[in-house]
C-alpha positions in Angstrom: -9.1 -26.3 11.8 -7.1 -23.0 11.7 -4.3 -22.4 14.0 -4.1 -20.2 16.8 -1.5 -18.2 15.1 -3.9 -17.9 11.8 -6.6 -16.4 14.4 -4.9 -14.1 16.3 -3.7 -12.3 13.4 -7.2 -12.3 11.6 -8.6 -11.0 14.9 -5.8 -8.3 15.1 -6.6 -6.9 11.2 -10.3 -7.1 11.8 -10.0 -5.1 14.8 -7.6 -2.3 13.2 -10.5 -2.6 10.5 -13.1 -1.8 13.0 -11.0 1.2 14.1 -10.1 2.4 10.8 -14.1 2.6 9.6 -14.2 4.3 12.9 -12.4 7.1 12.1 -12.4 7.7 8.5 -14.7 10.0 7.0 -15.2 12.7 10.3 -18.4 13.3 9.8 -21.0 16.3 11.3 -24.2 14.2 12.1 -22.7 13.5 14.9 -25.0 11.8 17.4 -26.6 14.6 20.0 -27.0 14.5 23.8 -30.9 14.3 24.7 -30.4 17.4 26.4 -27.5 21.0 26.2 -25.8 22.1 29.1 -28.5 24.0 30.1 -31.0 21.5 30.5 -33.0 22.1 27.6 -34.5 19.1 25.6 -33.6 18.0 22.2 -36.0 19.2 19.9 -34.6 18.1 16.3 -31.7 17.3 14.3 -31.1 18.3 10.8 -28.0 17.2 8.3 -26.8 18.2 4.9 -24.4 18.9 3.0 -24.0 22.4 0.9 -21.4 23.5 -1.8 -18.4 24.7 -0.3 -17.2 27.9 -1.7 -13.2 27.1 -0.6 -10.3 26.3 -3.5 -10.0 22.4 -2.7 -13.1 22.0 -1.0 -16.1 19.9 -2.5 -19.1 20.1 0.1 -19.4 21.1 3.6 -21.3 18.5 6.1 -23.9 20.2 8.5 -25.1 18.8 11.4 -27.9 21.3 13.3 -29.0 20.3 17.1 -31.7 22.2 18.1 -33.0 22.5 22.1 -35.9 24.3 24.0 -39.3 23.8 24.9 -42.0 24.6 23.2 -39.7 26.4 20.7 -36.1 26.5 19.8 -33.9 28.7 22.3 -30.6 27.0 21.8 -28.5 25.2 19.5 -25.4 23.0 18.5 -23.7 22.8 14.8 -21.0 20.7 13.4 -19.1 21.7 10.2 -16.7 19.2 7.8 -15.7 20.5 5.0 -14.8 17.8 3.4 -11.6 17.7 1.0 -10.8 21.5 3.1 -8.9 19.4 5.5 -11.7 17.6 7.5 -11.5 19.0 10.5 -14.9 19.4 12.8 -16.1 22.8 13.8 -18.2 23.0 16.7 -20.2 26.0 17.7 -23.2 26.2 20.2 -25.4 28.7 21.8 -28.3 30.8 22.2 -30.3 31.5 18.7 -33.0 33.9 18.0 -36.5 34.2 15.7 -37.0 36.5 12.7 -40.2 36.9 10.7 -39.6 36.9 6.9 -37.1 36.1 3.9 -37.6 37.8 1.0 -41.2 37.2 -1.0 -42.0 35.1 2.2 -43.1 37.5 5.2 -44.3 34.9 7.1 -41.3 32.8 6.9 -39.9 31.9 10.3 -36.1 32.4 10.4 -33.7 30.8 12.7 -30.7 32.9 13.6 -27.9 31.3 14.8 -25.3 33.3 17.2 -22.3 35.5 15.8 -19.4 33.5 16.5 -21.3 30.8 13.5 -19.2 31.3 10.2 -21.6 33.9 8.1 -22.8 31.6 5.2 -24.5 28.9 8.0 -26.4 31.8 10.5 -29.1 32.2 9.1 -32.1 29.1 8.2 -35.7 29.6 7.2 -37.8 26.5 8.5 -39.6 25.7 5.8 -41.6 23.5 7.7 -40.7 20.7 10.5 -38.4 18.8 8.3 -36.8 21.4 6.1 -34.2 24.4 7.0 -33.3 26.3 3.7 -29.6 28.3 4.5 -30.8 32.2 3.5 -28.2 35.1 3.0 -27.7 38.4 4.7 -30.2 40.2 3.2 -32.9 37.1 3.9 -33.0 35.5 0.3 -32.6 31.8 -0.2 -29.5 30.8 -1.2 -29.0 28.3 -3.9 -26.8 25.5 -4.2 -25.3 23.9 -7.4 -25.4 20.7 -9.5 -24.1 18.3 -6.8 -25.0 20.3 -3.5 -28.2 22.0 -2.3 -28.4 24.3 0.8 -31.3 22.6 2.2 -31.1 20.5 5.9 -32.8 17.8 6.2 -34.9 16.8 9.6 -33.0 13.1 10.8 -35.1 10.5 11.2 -34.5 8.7 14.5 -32.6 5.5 14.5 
């Protein structure tokens, strides 16, 4: 039988354990309310991570909350740019609808408000599980060896 000693400090490390895995690693999927201030429904989420284009910085985590019905009117995005510091930028607001990217005039773009850092405004849905990050002048923009620029729909829990 262990003493009560040996157990309080076992319970004591496995607790700072717990709250260390907690908190390492900020990360952007970040789980979403059901609904934005506004009352607006929780359509989808979407995660990734992208090529971060910072001295010291090896890939930025996305995490993309989109609300309305029957379409998209609103949305929430987390940003970690992980090694950059790893500190979570939050942005949220109203987004609008463009036709087209370039070679793809059908495309359906999803533009994201002004206050968004430039290089994550902009994502063509692909289709319902895929937003490809596109560039000022609507082209897809490509990622490297390690990162695309691709979100990926999450899957519920």
């Amino acid at each position: 039988m262990r003493s009560p000693g040996f157990l309080a400090v076992a319970a004591l490390f496995g607790g700072l354990a717990f709250l260390l895995a907690c908190q390492a690693g900020k990360d952007a999927d970040a789980a979403w309310p059901d609904r934005e201030s506004g009352g607006r429904p929780l359509l989808a989420q979407f995660e990734g991570r992208l090529p971060c284009r910072k001295p010291g910085c090896d890939k930025v985590k996305l995490g993309l909350a989109l609300y309305g019905v029957p379409r998209a009117e609103r949305f929430q995005l987390a940003i970690v740019e992980v090694d950059g510091g790893d500190d979570r930028q939050l942005y949220q607001g109203e987004l609008r609808w463009k036709r087209g990217v370039s070679g793809f005039q059908s495309a359906e773009v999803i533009l994201l408000s002004e206050d968004v850092p430039e290089a994550y405004r902009r994502w063509w849905q692909v289709w319902d599980e895929i937003l490809l990050a596109v560039d000022a002048d609507f082209r897809p923009i490509a990622g490297n060896a390690s990162w695309g620029s691709t979100l990926s729909r999450r899957i519920a829990d």
